[in-house]
C-alpha positions as CSV (number, residue, x, y, z in Angstrom):
1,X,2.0,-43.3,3.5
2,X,3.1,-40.0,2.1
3,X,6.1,-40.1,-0.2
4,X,6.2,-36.4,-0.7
5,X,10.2,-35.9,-0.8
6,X,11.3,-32.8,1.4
7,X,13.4,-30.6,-1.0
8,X,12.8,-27.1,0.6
9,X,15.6,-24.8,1.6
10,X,15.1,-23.4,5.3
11,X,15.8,-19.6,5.9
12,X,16.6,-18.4,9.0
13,X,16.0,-14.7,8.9
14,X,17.4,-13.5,12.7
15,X,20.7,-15.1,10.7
16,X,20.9,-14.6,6.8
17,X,17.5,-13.5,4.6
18,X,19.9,-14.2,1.3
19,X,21.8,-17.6,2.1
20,X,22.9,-20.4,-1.1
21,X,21.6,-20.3,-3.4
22,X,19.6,-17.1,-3.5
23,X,21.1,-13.5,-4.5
24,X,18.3,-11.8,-3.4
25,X,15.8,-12.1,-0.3
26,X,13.0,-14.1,-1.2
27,X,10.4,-13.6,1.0
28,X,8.7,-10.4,-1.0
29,X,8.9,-12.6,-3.8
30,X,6.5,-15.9,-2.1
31,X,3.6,-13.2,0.0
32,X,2.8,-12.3,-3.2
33,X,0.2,-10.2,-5.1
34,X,0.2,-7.6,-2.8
35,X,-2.1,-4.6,-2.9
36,X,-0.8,-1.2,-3.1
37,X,-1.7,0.9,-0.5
38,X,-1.3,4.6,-2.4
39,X,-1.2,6.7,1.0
40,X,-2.4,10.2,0.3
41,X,-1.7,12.5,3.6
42,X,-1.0,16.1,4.2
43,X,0.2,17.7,7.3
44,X,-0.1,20.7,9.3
45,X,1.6,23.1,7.0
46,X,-0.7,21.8,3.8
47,X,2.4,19.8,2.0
48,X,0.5,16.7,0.9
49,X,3.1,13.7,0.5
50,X,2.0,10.7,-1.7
51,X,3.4,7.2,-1.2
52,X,3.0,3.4,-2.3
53,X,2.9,0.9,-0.4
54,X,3.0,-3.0,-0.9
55,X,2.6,-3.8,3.0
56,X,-0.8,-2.9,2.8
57,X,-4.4,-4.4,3.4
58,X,-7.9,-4.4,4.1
59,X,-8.2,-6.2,7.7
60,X,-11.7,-5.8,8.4
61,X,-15.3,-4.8,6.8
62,X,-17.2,-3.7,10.3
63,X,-15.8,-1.2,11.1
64,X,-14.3,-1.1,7.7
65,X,-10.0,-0.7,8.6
66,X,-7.3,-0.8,6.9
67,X,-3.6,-0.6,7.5
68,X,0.0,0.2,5.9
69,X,3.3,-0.2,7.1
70,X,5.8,2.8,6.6
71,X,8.7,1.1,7.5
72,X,12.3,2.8,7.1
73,X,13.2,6.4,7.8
74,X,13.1,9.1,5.0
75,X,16.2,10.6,3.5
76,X,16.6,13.3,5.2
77,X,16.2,11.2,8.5
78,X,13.3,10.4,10.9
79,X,10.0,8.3,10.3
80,X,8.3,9.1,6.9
81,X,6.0,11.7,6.2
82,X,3.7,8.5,5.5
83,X,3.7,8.2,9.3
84,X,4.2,11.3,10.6
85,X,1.8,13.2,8.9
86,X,-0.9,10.7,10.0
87,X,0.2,10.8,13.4
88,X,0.0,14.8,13.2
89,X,-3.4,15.3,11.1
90,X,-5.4,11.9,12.1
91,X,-6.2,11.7,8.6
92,X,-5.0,9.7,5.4
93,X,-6.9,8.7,2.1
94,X,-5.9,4.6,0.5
95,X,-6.1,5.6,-3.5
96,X,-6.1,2.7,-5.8
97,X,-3.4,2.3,-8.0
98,X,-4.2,0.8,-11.3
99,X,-2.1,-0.5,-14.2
100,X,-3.3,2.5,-15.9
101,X,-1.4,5.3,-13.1
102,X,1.4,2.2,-12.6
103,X,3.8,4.6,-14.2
104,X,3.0,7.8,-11.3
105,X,2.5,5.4,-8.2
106,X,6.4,4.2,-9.2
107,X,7.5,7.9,-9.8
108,X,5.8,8.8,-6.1
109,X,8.2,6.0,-4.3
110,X,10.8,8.1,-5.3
111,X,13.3,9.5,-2.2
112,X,12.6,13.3,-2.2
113,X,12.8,16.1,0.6
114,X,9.7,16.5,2.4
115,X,8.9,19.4,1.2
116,X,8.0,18.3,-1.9
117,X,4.4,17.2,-3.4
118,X,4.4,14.2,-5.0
119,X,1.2,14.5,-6.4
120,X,2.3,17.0,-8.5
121,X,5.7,15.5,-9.2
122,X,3.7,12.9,-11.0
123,X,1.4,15.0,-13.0
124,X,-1.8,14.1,-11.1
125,X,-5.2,15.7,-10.1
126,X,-5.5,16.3,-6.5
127,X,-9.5,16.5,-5.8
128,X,-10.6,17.3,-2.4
129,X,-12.2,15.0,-0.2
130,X,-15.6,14.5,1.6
131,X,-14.9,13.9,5.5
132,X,-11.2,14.5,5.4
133,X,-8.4,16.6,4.8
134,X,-5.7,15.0,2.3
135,X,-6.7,14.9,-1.4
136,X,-7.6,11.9,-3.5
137,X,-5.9,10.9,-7.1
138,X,-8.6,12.2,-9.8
139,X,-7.3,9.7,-12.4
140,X,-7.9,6.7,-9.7
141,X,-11.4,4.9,-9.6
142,X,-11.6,4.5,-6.3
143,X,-10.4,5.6,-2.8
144,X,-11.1,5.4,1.0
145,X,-11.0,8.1,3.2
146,X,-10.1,7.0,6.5
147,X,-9.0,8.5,10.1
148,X,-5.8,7.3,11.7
149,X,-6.8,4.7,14.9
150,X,-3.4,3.9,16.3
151,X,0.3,3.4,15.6
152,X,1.9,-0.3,16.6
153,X,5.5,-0.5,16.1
154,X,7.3,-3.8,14.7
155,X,10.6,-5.2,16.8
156,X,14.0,-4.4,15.7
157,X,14.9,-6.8,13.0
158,X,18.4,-7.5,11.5
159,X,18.5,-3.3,10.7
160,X,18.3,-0.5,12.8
161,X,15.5,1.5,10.7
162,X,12.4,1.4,12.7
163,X,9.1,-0.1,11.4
164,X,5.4,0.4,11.9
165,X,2.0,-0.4,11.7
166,X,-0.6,2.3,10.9
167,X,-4.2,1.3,11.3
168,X,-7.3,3.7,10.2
169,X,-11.0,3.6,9.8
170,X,-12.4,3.8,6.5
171,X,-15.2,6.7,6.9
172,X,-16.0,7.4,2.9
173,X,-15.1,5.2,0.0
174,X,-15.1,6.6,-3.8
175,X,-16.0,4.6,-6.2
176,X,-16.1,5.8,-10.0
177,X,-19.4,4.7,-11.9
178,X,-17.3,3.3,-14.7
179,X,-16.0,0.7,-12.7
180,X,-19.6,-0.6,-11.3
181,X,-21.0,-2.8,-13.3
182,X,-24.7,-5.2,-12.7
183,X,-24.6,-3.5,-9.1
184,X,-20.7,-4.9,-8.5
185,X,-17.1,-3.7,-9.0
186,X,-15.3,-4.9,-12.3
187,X,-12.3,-6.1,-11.4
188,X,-11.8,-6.2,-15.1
189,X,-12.7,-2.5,-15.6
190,X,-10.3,-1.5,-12.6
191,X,-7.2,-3.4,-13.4
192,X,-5.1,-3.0,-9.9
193,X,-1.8,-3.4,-9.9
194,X,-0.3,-5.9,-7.2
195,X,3.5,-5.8,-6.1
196,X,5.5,-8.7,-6.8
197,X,8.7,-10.0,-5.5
198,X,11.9,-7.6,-6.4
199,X,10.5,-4.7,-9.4
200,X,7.9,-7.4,-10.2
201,X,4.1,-6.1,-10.6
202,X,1.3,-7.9,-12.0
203,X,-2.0,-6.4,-12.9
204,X,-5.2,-8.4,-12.4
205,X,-7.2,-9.5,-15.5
206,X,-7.6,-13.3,-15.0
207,X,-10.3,-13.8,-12.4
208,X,-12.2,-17.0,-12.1
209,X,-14.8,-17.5,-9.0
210,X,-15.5,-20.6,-6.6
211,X,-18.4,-20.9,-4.1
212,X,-18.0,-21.8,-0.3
213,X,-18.9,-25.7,0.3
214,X,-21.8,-23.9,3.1
């Protein structure tokens, strides 16, 4: 018979996110490591915007896609250039953010008018791409160019800011040399930085492998 004892506190979130005994919302804090989805993207003017995000992912290897979620409106109003620059170009490059550039992928979450580069607000290299338009980070080892499939937008939750999925195609991936190591990626070499719960990060050194039972 199982004698495990049910302690755990049940959230609601349609009702309260941050009920007794929590201060703060703790669902970041349990989906966690998270990858960082650097979104580089440029749009019809040539203003290229630069943006972390930690609702990010890989969600499938054939045809490679992955996807982001800019949810929230900018400061000066309106979807983010994350989304509207996508939606207006097709086009958006995933950079990898490493504990190395953890210091500029923080500075480029910063709230700034949209005219503003923030690739070179954080001191970094743009270098051009192969197949599309917006740069990649020069100090990153790796990046994936992709072209923008569709938009879905999330239901209203307990705010009124608007939020969104963005799906794209991966159709060129970067990968530095340095990072390559007996014909596969070293994870130890790369050092990607995961988001956390609140202004938590970790950075991934310990790795340890298991095979599948078939």
């Amino acid at each position: 018979m199982n004698n495990v004892k049910d302690e755990t506190l049940f959230i609601d979130p349609a009702v309260n996110m941050k009920p007794s005994p929590f201060t703060h919302d703790p669902l970041k804090a349990l989906v966690v490591p998270r990858p960082i989805g650097w979104i580089s993207s440029i749009n019809a003017a040539g203003v290229v915007n630069l943006a972390p995000f930690s609702y990010f992912n890989l969600v499938s290897g054939d045809p490679p896609c992955v996807i982001y979620c800019p949810n929230g409106e900018h400061l000066d109003g309106g979807a983010k250039d994350s989304l509207l620059n996508v939606q207006e170009t097709g086009e958006f490059v995933c950079i990898l953010a490493t504990y190395a550039l953890r210091e500029q992928m923080v500075l480029t979450s910063k709230h700034v008018p949209r005219n503003v580069d923030e690739m070179t607000l954080a001191g970094l290299t743009p270098v051009p791409s192969v197949k599309v338009k917006p740069p990649r980070v020069g100090e990153s080892p790796a990046a994936l160019e992709c072209v923008f499939r569709q938009t879905i937008e999330l239901p209203t939750g307990r705010r009124p800011e608007r939020s969104y999925i963005v799906m794209g195609e991966i159709v060129g991936i970067h990968v530095n040399k340095e990072i390559v190591v007996e014909g596969k990626v070293d994870v130890h070499r790369m050092r990607p930085v995961a988001r956390l719960g609140y202004d938590e990060y970790a950075v991934i050194d310990d790795v340890f492998t298991m095979s599948r039972p078939d």
